[in-house]
N, C-alpha and C positions, 0 to 999 in steps of 0.2 A: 719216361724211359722204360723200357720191356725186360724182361727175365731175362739171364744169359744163357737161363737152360733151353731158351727158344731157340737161341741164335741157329741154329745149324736149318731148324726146320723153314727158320722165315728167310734165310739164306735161300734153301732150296725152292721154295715155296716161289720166289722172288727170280730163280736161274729158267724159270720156263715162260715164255709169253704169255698161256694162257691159262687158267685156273682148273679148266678140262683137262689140259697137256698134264698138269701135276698132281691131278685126283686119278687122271689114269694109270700114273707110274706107282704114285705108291699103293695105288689098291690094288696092282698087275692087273688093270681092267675090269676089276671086279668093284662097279660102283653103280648105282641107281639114282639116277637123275629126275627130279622131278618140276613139273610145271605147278607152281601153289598155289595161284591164282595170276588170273588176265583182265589188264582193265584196257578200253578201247574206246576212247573218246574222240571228241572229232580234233584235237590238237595235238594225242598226247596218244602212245602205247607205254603199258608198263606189265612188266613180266615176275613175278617174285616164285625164287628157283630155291632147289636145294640138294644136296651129293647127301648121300649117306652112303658108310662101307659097313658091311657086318649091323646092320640096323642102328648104327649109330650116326648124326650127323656130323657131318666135317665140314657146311659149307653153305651158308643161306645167302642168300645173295637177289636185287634187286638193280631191274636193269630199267630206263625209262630213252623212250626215243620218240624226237616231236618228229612227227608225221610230215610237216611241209618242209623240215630239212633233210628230206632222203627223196629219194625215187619212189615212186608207186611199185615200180615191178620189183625194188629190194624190200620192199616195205610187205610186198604181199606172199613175198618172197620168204621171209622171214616171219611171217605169221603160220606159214603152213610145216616152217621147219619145226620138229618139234624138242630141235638138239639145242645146247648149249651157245651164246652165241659166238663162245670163242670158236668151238668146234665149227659153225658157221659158216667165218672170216676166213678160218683155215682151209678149208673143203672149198671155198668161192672165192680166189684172190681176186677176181676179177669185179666185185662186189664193189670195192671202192671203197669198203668200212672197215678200219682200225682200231684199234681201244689204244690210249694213252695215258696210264697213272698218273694222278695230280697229287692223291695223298696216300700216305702210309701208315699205320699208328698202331703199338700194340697196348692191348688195357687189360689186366688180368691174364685172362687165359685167351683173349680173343685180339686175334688178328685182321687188320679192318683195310682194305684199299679202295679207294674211290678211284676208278677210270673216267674219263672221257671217251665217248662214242662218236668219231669223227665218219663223215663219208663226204668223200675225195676232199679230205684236209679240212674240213670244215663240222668243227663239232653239231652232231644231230642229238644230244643225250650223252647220259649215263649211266656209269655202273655202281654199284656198292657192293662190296663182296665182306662177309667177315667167316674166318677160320677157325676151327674150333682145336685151338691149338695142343690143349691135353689129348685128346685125343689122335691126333695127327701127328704128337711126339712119342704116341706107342708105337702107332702103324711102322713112322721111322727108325725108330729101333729095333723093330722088328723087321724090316726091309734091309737094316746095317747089318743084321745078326746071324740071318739068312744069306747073305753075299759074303759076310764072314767064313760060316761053315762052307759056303760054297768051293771057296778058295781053299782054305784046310783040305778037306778033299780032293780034290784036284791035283794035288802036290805031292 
C-alpha cells in the first residue's frame, strides 16, 4: 500500500496519458530530458531516459522495443527522434505505437509503472518509468499554491 500523502500527486501523475504530458505541467515546461544510454542489438533496442526539474530528478525510466515487431521506417524513425517516446506517439498518431499500463506500484517515496509498447495492437516492448515522488509532491504544492494566489488575486 502507498502513502496517502501521495495520493493527489499519483492521482495526477495517472490523469495524463503520458509521463511527458505530466513532467511538462508541472515543471510549466521547464524540464530536461535526457537520453542515459542506447543499446542496439540485432533483436532488441533499449533506451534509459531521465526528466529532471531545477537539477533534481523526477523521473528515470527504461524503454525496450524488439525490432522485428515494429516497422523499419518507425524503428528508424524513432531512433533519430531524440524526444521522449510518449511525446513521439503524440506528435505521430499515425505511428501505429501506443503504450498500455500493465502495472502500478508505489514503494517508499517511488512511483513505479510498467507499460506496454504496442504497434498497431500488437505489443513490440516496454516501458518502466519510476517517480521520484518527494520530490514531485513539492513541485505540486507548489504548482497548488501558485494557482491558489493566482485566484486570490484575480478576485
Amino acid at each position: 500500500m502507498h502513502n496517502n500523502n501521495f495520493d493527489d500527486i499519483i492521482g495526477t501523475i495517472t490523469s495524463f496519458d503520458f509521463s511527458t504530458d505530466f513532467i511538462d505541467w508541472i515543471s510549466n515546461g521547464n524540464f530536461v530530458f535526457s537520453i542515459l544510454s542506447e543499446t542496439n542489438n540485432s533483436r532488441t533496442y533499449t533506451r534509459s531516459i531521465q526528466f529532471t526539474v531545477r537539477n533534481m530528478t523526477v523521473l528515470n525510466g527504461i524503454i525496450k522495443i524488439l525490432k522485428n515487431s515494429i516497422s523499419n521506417d518507425i524503428f528508424h524513425d524513432l531512433l533519430r527522434t531524440r524526444k521522449p517516446i510518449g511525446r513521439y506517439i503524440t506528435l505521430n498518431p499515425a505511428s501505429g505505437l501506443t503504450k498500455h499500463i500493465v502495472f502500478k506500484d508505489v514503494k517508499s517515496h517511488q512511483y513505479h509503472i510498467i507499460s506496454n509498447i504496442c504497434y498497431r495492437n500488437r505489443t513490440c516492448g516496454h516501458c518502466s518509468e519510476v517517480f521520484n515522488l518527494n520530490y514531485l509532491s513539492c513541485l505540486f504544492l507548489e504548482k497548488q499554491s501558485t494557482a491558489n494566489q493566482g485566484a486570490i488575486h484575480s478576485k
